[in-house]
TILUMGU-915873 format. One line per field, with one value per atom (N, C-alpha, C, O): residue in three letters; atom name; x, y negated, z negated. Coordinates in nm, 2 decimals, padded with zeros to 4 digits. Example, Ala and Ser with C-alpha at 12.3 -4.5 7.8 and 13.67 -1.06 7.14 Angstrom:
BEGIN
res: c(ALA, ALA, ALA, ALA, SER, SER, SER, SER) $
atom: c(N, CA, C, O, N, CA, C, O) $
u: c(01.32, 01.23, 01.32, 01.42, 01.28, 01.37, 01.29, 01.34) $
v: c(00.57, 00.45, 00.33, 00.33, 00.22, 00.11, 00.00, -00.11) $
w: c(-00.78, -00.78, -00.78, -00.85, -00.71, -00.71, -00.79, -00.80) $
# end
This chain:
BEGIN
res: c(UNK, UNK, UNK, UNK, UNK, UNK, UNK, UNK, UNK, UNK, UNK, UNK, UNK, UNK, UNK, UNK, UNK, UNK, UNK, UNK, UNK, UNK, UNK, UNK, UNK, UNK, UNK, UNK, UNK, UNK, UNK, UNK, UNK, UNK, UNK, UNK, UNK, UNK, UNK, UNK, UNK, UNK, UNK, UNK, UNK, UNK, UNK, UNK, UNK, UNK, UNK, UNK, UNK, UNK, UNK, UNK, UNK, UNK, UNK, UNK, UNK, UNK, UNK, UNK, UNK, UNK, UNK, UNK, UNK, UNK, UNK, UNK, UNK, UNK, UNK, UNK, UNK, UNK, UNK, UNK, UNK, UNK, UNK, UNK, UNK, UNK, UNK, UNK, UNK, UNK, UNK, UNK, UNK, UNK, UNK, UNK, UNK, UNK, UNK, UNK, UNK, UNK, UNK, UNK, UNK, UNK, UNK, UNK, UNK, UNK, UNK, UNK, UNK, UNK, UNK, UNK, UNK, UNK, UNK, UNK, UNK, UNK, UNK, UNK, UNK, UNK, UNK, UNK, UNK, UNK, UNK, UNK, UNK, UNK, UNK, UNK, UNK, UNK, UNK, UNK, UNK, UNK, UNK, UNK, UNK, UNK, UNK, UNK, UNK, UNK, UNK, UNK, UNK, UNK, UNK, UNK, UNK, UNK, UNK, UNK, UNK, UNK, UNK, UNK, UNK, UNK, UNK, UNK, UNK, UNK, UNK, UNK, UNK, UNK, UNK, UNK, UNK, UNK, UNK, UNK, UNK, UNK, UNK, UNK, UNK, UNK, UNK, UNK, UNK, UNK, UNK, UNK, UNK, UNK, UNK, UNK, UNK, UNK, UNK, UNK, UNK, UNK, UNK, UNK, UNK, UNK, UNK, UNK, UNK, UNK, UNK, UNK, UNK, UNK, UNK, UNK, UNK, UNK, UNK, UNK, UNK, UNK, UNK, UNK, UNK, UNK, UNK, UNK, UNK, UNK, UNK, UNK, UNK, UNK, UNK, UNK, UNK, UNK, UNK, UNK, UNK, UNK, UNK, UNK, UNK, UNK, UNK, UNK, UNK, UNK, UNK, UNK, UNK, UNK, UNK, UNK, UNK, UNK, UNK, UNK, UNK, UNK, UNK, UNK, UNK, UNK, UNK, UNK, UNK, UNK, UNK, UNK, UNK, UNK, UNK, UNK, UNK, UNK, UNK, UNK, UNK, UNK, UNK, UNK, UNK, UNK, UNK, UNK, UNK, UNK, UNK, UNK, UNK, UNK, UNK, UNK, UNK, UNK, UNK, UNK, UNK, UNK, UNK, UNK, UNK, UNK, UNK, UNK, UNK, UNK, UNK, UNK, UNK, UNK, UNK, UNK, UNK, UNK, UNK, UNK, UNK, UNK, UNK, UNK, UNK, UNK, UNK, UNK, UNK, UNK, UNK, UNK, UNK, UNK, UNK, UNK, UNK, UNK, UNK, UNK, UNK, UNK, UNK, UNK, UNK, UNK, UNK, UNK, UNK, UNK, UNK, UNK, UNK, UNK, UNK, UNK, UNK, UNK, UNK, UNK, UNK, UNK, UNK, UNK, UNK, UNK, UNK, UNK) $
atom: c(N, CA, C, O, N, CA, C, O, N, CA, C, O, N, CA, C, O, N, CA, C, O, N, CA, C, O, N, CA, C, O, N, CA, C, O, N, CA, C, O, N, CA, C, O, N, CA, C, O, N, CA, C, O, N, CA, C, O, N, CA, C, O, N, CA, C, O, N, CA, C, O, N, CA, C, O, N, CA, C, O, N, CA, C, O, N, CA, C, O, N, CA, C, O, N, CA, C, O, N, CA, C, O, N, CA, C, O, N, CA, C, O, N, CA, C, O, N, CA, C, O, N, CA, C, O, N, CA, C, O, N, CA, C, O, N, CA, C, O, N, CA, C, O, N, CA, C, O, N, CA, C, O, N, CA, C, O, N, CA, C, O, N, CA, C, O, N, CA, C, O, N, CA, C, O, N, CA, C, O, N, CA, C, O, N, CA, C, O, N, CA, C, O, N, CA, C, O, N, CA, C, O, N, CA, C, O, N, CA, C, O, N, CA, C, O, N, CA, C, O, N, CA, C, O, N, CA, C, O, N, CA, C, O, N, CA, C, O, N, CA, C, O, N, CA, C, O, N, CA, C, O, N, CA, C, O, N, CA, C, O, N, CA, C, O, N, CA, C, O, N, CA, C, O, N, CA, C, O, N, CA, C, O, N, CA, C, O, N, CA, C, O, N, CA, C, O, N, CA, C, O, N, CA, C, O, N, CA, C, O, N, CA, C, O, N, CA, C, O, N, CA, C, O, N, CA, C, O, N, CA, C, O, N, CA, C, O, N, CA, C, O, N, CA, C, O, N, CA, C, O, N, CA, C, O, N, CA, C, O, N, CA, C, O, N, CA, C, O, N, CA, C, O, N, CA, C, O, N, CA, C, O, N, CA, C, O, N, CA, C, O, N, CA, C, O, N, CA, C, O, N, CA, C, O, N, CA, C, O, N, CA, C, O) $
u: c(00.33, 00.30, 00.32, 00.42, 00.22, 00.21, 00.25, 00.17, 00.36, 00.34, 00.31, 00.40, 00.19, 00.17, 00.18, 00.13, 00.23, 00.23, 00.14, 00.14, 00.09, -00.02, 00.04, 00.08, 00.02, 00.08, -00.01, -00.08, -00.04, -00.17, -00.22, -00.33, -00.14, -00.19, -00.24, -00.34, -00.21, -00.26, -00.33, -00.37, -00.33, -00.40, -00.36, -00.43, -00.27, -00.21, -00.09, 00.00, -00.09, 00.00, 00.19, 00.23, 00.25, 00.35, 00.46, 00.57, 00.44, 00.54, 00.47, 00.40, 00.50, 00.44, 00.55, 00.62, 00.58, 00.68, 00.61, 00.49, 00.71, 00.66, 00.70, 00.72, 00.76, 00.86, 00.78, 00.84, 00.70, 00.63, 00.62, 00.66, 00.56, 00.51, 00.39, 00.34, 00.33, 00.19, 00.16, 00.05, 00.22, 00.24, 00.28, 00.23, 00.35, 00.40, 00.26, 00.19, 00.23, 00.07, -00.04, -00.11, -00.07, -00.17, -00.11, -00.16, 00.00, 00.07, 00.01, -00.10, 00.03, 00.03, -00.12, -00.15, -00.20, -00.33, -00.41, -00.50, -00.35, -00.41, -00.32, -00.35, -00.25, -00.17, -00.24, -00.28, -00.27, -00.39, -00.49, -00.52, -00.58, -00.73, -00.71, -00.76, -00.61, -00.60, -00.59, -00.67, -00.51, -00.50, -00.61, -00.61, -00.70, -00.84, -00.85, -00.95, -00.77, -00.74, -00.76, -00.69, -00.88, -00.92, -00.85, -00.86, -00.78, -00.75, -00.74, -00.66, -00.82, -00.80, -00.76, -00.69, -00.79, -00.71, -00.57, -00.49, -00.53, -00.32, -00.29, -00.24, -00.34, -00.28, -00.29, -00.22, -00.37, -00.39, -00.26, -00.16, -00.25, -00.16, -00.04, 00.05, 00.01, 00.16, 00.16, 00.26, 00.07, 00.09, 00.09, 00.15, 00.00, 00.02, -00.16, -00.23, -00.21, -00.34, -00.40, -00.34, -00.55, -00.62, -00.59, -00.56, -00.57, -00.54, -00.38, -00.37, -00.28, -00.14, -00.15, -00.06, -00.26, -00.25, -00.31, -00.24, -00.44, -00.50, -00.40, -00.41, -00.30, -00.20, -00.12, -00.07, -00.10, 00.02, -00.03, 00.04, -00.16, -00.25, -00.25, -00.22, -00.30, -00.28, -00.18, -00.19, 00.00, 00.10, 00.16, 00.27, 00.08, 00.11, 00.26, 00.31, 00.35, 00.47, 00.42, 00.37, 00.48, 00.48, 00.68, 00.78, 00.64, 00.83, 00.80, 00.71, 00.94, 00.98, 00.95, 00.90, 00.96, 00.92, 00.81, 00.77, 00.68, 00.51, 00.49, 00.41, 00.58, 00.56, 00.60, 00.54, 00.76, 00.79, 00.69, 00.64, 00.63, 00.59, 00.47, 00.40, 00.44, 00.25, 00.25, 00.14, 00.35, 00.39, 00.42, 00.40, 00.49, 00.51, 00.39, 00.37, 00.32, 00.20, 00.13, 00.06, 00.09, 00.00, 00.12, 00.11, 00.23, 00.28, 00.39, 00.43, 00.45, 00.51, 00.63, 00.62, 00.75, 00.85, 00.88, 00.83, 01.00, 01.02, 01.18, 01.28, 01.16, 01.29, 01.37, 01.34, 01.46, 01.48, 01.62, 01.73, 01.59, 01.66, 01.73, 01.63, 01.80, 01.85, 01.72, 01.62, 01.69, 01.59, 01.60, 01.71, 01.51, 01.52, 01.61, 01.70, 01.57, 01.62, 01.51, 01.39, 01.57, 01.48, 01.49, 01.60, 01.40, 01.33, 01.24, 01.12, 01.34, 01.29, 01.24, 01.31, 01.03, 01.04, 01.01, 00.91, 01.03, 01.05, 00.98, 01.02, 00.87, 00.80, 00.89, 00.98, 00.87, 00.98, 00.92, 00.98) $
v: c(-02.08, -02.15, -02.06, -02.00, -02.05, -02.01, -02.08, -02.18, -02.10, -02.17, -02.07, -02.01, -02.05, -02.00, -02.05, -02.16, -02.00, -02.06, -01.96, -01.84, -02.04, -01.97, -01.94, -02.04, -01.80, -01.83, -01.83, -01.72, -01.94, -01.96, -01.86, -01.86, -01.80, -01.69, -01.58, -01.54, -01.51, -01.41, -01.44, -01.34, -01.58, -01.58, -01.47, -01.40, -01.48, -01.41, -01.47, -01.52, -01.47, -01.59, -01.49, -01.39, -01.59, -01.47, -01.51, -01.45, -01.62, -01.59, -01.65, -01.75, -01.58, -01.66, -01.65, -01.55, -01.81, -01.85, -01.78, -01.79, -01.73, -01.71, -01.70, -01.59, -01.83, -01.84, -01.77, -01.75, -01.76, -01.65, -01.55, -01.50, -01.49, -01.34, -01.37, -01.31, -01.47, -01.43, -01.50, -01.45, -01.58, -01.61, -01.50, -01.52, -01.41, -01.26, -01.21, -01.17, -01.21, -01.10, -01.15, -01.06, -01.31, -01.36, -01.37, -01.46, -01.31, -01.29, -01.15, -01.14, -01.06, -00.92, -00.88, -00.79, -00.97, -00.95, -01.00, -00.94, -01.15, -01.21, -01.10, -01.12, -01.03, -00.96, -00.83, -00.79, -00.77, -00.69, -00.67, -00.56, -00.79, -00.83, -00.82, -00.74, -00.92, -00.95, -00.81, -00.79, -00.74, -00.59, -00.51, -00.41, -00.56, -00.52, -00.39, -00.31, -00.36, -00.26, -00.27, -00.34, -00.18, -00.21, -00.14, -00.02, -00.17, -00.10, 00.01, 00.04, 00.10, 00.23, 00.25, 00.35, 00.19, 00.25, 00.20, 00.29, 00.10, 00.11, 00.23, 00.33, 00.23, 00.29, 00.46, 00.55, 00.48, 00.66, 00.61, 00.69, 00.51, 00.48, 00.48, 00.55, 00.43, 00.45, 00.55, 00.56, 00.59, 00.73, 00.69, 00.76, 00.55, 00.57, 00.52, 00.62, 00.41, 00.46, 00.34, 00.24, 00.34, 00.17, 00.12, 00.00, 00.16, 00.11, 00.02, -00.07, 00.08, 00.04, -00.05, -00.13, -00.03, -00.17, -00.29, -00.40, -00.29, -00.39, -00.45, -00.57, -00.37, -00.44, -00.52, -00.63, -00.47, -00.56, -00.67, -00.78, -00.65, -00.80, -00.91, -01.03, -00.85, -00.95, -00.97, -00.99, -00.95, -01.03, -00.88, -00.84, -00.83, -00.71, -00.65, -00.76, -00.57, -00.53, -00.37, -00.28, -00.40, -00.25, -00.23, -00.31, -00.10, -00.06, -00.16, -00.17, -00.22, -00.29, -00.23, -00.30, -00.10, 00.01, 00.01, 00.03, -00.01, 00.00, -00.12, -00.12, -00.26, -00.39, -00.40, -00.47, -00.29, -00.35, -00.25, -00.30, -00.11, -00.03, -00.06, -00.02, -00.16, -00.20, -00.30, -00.32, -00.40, -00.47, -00.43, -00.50, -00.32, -00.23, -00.21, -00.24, -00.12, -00.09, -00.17, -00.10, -00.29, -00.39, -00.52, -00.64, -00.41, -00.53, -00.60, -00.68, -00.61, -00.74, -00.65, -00.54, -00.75, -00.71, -00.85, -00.96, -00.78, -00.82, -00.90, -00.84, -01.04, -01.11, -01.22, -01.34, -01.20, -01.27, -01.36, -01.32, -01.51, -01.62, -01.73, -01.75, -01.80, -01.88, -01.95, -01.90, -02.04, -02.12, -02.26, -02.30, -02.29, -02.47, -02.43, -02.50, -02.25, -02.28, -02.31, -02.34, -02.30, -02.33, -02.20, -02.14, -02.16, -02.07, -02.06, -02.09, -01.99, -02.02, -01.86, -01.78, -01.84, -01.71, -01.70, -01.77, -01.63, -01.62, -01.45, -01.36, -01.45, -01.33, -01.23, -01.28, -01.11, -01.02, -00.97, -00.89) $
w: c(00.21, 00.33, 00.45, 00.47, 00.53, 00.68, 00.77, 00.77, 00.88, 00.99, 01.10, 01.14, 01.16, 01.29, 01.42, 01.44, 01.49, 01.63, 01.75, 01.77, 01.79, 01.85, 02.02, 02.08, 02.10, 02.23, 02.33, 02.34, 02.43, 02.47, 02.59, 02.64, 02.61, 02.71, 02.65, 02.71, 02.57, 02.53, 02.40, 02.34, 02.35, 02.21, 02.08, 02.01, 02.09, 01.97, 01.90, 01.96, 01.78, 01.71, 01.71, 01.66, 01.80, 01.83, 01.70, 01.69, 01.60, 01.48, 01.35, 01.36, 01.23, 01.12, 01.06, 01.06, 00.94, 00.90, 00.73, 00.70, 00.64, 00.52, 00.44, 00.40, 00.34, 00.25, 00.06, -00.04, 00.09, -00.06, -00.02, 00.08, -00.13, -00.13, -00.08, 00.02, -00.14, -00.08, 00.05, 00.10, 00.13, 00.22, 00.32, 00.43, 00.32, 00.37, 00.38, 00.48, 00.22, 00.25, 00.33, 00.38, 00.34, 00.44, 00.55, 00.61, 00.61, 00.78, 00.74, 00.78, 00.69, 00.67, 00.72, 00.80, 00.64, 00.63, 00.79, 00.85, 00.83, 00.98, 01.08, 01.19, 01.07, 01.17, 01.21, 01.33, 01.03, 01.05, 01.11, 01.17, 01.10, 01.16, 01.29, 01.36, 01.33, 01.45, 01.56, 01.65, 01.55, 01.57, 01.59, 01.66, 01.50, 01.52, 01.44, 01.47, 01.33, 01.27, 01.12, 01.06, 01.05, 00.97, 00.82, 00.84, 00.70, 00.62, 00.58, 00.49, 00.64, 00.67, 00.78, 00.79, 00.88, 01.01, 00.98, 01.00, 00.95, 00.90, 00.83, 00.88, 00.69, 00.63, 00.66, 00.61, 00.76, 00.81, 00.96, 00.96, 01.06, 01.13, 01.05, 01.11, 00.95, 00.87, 00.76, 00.69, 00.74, 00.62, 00.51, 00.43, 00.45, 00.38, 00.29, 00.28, 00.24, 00.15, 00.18, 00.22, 00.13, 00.18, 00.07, 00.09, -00.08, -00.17, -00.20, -00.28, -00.13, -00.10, 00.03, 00.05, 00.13, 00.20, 00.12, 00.12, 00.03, -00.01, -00.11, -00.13, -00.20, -00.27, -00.18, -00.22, -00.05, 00.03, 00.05, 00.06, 00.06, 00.13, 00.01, 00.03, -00.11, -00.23, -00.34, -00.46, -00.22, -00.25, -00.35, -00.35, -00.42, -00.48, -00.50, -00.48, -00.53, -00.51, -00.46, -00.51, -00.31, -00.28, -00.21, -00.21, -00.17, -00.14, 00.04, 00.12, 00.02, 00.20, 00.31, 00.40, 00.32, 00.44, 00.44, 00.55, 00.35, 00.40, 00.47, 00.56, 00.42, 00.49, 00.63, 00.71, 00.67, 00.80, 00.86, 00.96, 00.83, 00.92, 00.96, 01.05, 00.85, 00.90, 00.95, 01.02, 00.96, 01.08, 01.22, 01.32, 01.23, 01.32, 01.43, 01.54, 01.31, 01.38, 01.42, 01.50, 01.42, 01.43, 01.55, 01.58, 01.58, 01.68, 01.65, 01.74, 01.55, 01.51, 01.45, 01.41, 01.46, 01.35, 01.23, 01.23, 01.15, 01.04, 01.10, 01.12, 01.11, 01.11, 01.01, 01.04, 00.91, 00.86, 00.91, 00.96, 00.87, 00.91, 00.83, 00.76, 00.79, 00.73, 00.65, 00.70, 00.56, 00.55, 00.64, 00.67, 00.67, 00.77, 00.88, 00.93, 00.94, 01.09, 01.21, 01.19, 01.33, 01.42, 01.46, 01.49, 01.47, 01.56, 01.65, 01.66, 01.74, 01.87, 02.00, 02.06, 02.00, 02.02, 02.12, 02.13, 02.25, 02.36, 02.37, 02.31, 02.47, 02.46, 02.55, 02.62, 02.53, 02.55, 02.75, 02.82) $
# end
């Protein structure tokens, strides 16, 4: 499950909730797009391959560090939280 929250001034979804793997990989993957950055442009941006992004995208097992840095790149960080908290995101 995705929960996105969308922020209306800049139209950019400023948190996605993602209790799966593959839930992780379709934030991974809409974080991507959204960025405007196409599977080879990440993976030449974080060093690492289009073939090790498209595994990230389909839930795949890749190492933790390709997930937070291609988050990174594309804007976003990696926050983890209790389950059934409230979170609450406040733009910087």
């Amino acid at each position: 499950m995705i929960d996105a929250r969308d922020d209306s001034e800049t139209m950019r979804r400023r948190y996605y909730r993602a209790r799966t793997t593959r839930a992780l990989a379709d934030a991974v993957q809409a974080v991507r797009a959204a960025s405007g950055k196409s599977q080879t442009d990440l993976a030449e941006l974080i060093g690492s391959s289009r073939p090790t992004i498209s595994r990230m995208e389909r839930g795949q097992p890749i190492a933790t560090d390709t997930v937070i840095d291609a988050l990174t790149a594309c804007g976003y960080e990696l926050v983890v939280v209790p389950r059934g908290s409230l979170v609450t995101v406040v733009p910087a």
